[in-house]
C-alpha positions in Angstrom: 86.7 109.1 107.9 83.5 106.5 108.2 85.2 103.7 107.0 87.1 101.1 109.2 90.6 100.4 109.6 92.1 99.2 106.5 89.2 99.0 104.5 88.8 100.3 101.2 85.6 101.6 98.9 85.0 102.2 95.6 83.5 104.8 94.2 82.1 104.9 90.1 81.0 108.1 88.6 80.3 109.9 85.0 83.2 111.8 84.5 81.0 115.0 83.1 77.8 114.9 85.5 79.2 113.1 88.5 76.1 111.0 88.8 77.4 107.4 90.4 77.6 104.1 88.7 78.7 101.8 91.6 79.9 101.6 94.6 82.0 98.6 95.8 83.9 97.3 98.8 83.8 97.9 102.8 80.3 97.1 103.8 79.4 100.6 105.6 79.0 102.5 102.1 80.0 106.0 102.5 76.8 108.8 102.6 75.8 110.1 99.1 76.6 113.6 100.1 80.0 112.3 100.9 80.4 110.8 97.5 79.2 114.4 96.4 81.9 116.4 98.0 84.4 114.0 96.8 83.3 114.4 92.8 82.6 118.0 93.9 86.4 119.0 95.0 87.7 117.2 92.2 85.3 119.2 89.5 86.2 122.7 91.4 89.6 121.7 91.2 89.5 121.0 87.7 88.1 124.4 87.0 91.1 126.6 88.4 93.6 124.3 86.4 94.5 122.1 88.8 94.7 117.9 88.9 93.6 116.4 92.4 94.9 112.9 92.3 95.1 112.2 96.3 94.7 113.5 99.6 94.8 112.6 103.4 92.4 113.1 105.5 93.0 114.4 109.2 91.9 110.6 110.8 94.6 108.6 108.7 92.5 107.4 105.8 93.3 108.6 101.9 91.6 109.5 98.8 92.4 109.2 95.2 91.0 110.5 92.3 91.5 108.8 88.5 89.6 109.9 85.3 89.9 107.6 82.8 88.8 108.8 78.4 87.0 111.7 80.1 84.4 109.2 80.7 84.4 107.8 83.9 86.0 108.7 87.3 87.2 106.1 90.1 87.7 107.2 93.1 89.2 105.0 96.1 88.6 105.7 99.9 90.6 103.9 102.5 90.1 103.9 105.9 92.9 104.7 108.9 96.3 102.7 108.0 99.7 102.8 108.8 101.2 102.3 105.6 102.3 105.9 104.4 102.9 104.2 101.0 99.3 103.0 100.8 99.2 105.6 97.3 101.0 103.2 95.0 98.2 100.5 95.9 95.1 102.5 95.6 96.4 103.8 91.9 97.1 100.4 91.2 93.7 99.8 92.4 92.1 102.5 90.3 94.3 101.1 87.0 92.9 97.5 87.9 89.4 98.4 88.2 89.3 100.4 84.7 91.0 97.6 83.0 89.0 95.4 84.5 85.6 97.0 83.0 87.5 97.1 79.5 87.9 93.4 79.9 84.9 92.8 80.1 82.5 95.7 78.3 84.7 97.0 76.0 86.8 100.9 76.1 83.9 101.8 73.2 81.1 100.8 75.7 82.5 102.8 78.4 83.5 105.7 76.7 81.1 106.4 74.7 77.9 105.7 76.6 74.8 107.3 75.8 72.7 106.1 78.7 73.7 105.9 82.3 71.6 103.4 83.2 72.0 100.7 80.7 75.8 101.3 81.7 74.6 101.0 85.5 73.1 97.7 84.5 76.2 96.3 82.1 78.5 96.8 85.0 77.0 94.6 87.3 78.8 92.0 85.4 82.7 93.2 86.5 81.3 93.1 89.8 82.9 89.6 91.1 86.3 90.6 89.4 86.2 94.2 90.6 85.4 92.4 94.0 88.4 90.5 93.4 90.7 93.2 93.1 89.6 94.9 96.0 90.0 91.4 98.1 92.7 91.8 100.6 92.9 88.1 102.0 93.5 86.2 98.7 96.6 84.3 100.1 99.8 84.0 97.2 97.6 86.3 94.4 100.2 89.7 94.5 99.4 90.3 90.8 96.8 93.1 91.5 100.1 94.7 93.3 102.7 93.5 91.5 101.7 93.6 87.9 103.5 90.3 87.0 102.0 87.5 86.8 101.2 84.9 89.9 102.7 81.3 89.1 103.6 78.2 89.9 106.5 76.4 89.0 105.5 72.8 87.9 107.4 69.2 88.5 106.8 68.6 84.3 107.3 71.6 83.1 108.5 70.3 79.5 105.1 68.1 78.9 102.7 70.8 79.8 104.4 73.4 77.3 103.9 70.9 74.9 100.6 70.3 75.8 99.5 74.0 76.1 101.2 74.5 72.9 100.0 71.9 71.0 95.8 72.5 72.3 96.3 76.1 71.2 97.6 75.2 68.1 94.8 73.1 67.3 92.2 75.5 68.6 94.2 77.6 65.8 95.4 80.0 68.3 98.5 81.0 69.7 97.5 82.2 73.2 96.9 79.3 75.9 97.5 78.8 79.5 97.4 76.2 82.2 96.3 77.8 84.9 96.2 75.9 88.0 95.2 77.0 91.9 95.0 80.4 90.5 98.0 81.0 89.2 100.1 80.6 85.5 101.7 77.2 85.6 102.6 77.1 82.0 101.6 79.5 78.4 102.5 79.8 75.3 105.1 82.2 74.2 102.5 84.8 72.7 100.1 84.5 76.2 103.7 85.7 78.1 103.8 88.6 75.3 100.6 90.0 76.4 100.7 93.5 78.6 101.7 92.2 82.1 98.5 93.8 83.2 96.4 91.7 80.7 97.9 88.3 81.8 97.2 89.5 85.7 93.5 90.3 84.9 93.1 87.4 82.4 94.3 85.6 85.4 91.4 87.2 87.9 88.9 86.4 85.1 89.4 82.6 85.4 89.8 82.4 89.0 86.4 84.3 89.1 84.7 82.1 86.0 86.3 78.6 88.2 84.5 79.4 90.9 81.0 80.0 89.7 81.5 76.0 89.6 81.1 75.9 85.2 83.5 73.3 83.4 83.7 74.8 80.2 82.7 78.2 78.9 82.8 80.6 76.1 83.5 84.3 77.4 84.1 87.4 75.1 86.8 89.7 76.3 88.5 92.9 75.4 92.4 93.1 75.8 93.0 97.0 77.4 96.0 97.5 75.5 96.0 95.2 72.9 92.5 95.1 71.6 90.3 97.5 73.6 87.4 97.5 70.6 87.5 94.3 69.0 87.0 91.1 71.3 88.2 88.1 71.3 86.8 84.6 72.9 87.9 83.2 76.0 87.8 79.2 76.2 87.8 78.0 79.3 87.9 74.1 80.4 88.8 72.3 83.6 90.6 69.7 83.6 90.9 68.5 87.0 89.0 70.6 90.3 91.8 73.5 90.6 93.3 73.3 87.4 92.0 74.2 83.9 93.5 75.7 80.2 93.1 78.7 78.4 93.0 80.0 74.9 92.4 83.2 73.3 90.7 82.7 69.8 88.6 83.9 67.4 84.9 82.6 66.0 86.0 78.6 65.3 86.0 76.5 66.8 82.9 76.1 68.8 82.8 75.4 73.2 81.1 72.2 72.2 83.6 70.9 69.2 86.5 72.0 71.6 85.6 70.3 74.6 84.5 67.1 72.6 87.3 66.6 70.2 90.3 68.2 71.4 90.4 68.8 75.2 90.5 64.7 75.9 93.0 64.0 73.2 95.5 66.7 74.5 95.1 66.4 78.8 93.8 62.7 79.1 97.6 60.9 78.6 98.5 63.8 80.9 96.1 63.3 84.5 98.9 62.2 86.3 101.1 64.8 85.3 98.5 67.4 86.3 98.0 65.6 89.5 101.6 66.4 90.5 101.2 69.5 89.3 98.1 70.1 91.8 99.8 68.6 94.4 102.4 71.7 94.5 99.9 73.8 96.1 99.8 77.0 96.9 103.7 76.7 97.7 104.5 77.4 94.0 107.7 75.5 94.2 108.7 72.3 93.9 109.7 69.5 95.6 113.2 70.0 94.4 113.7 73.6 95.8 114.5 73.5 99.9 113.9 76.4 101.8 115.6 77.5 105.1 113.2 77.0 108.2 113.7 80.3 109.1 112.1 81.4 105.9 108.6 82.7 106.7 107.4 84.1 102.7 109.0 85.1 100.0 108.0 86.9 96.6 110.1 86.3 93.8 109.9 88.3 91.0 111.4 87.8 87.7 112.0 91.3 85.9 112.7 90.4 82.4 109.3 87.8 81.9 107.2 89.9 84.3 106.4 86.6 86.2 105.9 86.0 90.0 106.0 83.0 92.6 105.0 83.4 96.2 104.6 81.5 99.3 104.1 81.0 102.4 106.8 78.5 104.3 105.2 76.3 107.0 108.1 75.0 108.1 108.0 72.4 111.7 110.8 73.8 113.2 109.7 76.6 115.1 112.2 78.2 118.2 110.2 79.1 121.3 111.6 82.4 121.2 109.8 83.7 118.0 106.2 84.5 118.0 104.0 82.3 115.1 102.7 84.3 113.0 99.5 83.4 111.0 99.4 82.4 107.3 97.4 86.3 106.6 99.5 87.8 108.7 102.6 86.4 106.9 100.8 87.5 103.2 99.9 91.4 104.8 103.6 91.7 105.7 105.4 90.5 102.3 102.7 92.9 100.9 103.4 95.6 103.1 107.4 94.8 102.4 107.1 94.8 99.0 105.1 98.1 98.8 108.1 99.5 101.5 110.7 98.5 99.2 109.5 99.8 95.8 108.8 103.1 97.5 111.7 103.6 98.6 114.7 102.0 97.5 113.6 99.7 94.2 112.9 100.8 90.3 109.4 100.3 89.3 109.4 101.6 85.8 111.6 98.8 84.2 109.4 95.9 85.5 105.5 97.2 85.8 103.2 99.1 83.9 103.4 102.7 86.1 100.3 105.2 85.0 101.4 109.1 84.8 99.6 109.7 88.2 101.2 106.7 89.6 104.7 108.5 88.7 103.3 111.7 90.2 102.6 110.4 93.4 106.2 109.1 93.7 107.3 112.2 93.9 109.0 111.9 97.4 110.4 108.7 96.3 112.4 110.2 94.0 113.6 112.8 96.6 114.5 110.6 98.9 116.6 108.8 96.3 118.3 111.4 95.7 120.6 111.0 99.1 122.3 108.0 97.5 124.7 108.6 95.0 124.0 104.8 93.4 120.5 102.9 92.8 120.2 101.1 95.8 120.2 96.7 95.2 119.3 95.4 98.8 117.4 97.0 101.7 116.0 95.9 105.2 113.2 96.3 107.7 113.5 94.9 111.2 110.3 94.8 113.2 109.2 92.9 116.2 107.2 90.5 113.9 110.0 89.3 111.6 112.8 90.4 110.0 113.0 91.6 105.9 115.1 91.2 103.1 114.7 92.7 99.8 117.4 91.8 96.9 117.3 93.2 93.6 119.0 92.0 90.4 119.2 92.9 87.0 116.9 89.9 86.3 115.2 89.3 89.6 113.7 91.0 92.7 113.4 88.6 95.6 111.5 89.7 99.2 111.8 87.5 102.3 110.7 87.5 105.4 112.6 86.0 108.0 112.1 84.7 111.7 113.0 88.0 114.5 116.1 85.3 115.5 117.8 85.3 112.3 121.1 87.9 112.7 120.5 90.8 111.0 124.1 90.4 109.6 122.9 87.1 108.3 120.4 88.1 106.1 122.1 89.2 103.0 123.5 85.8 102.8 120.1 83.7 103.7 118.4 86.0 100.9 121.4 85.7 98.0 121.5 81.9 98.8 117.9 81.3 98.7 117.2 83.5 95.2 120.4 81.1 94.0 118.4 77.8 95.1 115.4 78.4 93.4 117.1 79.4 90.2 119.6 76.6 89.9 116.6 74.1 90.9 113.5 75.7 88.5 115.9 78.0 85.9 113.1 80.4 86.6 
């Protein structure tokens, strides 16, 4: 392989001819006749009847193939890793990406393109989200992964519903959000019935619009499963630096009308509000949930409303005997966790969105399942690093990581008595 450690590419082509669209991700781009071979074996495999969805490669790295409307290939290339289970997140990656480009273009645009290189020069606007998705060190974001939604649970909950409810209303729409440091911190009942992998990329979309700095704007996008021809307008407005609402609408009423008549009269009463809501951070909890000190990151996952909260606990007590781990390092390994856990011991298909490769990749998951005569509900990993905990309900799936000191008989009751704090304390 000629990529580094860990890193991942990108690889866009036409579907019939081959010929490539893009390329995105690790900076030493792979050599055309590379990216040749790799459409090439796919083609000749397609010819004798056969589907090539992923390989290894001698050095470690992996390689998998997705075709998406007979249109356009993806293709994903990661270097050298450790992770055996690295599969489920390049398909995820390869789902993203093509949802992604529907967001934004439009399945009609993409599958139905007449010339390449208008469609070479249309894509360059999923770029920053596509580069978002392939982003490794975005600290708390596990939606790309996860396919629930990243949030944060506010102080106020009860007046921001009511204001997200009542702006969308008055926009007359019934999808809004407050999203705020990234992540979902409130939304209307018909924003949480959208496919889970339209709020996460909806999500992406207004993390990538905050940051090109705009206060307000007026975006058309395409929902994949629910409206992959037709779009709709994206209202964007920030209210405060990190935190900004949301609404999915149709031509009325205008960016200007919105942000002049209606944005002051729903969010002004409510700066402080927001302010405490801010001042959650990225810990997504709040104030009123306690976490043990030996509690290093959890994800919490909530199985029924395909929600997420995350975070990493910096916590002052710190025994001399445990090595500090850094803030990434605590994010790679809840990653790395969660990906362990799902492979092995934990149901997918009841909480995400799982494509037919996906499924066929988790082949040997199934196999291995097989040796238990029940579904498994609670797994570990104990590494020189820390020490897991995975816990699954029939409403939640919770994944801890724990300081190496913590007895390993301990942990069931450290995780059952954490997921019980946070639920008694936020009712999420």
């Amino acid at each position: 392989m000629m990529l580094q450690d860990g890193s991942t590419q990108l690889l866009c082509l036409t579907a019939s001819s081959g010929v490539p669209l893009f390329t995105r991700g690790a900076s030493k781009q792979l050599p055309f006749s590379v990216i040749g071979s790799l459409n090439g074996v796919h083609m000749f495999g397609g010819g004798q009847g056969v589907v090539l969805s992923c390989c290894e490669t001698e050095g470690g790295g992996k390689v998998v193939w997705r075709v998406f409307q007979d249109s356009v290939m993806l293709i994903a290339v990661s270097g050298p890793c450790n992770n055996k289970d690295d599969d489920i997140r390049l398909q995820r990656l390869l789902e993203n990406v093509w949802n992604c480009m529907v967001l934004v273009l439009g399945q009609d645009e993409l599958a139905n393109f007449r010339n390449v290189e208008r469609l070479k020069k249309d894509l360059r606007s999923c770029f920053s989200l596509i580069d978002q998705l392939l982003e490794e060190s975005q600290g708390g974001i596990l939606g790309n992964l996860t396919h629930c939604a990243d949030s944060l649970l506010p102080p106020n909950s009860a007046l921001l519903q009511e204001a997200v409810d009542g702006f969308a209303q008055a926009v007359d729409s019934e999808f809004g959000c407050l999203i705020v440091h990234g992540r979902i911190a409130t939304a209307t009942e018909k924003w949480w019935r959208l496919a889970p992998q339209e709020v996460v990329l909806l999500s992406a979309l207004i993390r990538s619009l905050s940051a090109s700095g705009s206060v307000s704007c007026d975006y058309p996008v395409f929902l994949p499963q629910g409206s992959p021809t037709v779009a709709h307008r994206l209202l964007r407005f920030q209210l405060l630096p990190g935190a900004d609402v949301c609404v999915l609408c149709g031509p009325t009423p205008s960016l200007h009308r919105a942000q002049t008549e209606l944005v002051g009269c729903f969010w002004s009463p409510l700066v402080e509000t927001l302010r405490d809501c801010l001042a959650v951070g990225e810990r997504c909890l709040p104030g009123s949930v306690t976490l043990r000190p030996d509690v290093l990151a959890l994800l919490l996952i909530n199985r029924e409303t395909r929600r997420s909260v995350s975070c990493v606990h910096t916590s002052t007590y710190h025994p001399l005997n445990d090595p500090l781990l850094s803030t990434s390092r605590r994010w790679e390994l809840l990653k790395l966790f969660y990906i362990f856990s799902i492979s092995r011991y934990f149901t997918q298909d009841e909480t995400l969105c799982v494509s037919p490769e996906e499924k066929a990749q988790r082949g040997h998951t199934d196999e291995f399942l097989l040796g238990f005569s029940h579904q498994p509900q609670q797994c570990y990993l104990v590494t020189e690093e820390c020490k897991s905990y995975g816990l699954q309900t029939q409403q939640h799936q919770l994944f801890l990581l724990l300081l190496p000191s913590v007895p390993t008989f301990a942990l069931r009751s450290v995780a059952t008595q954490t997921l019980s704090d946070i639920i008694l304390a936020t009712g999420f």
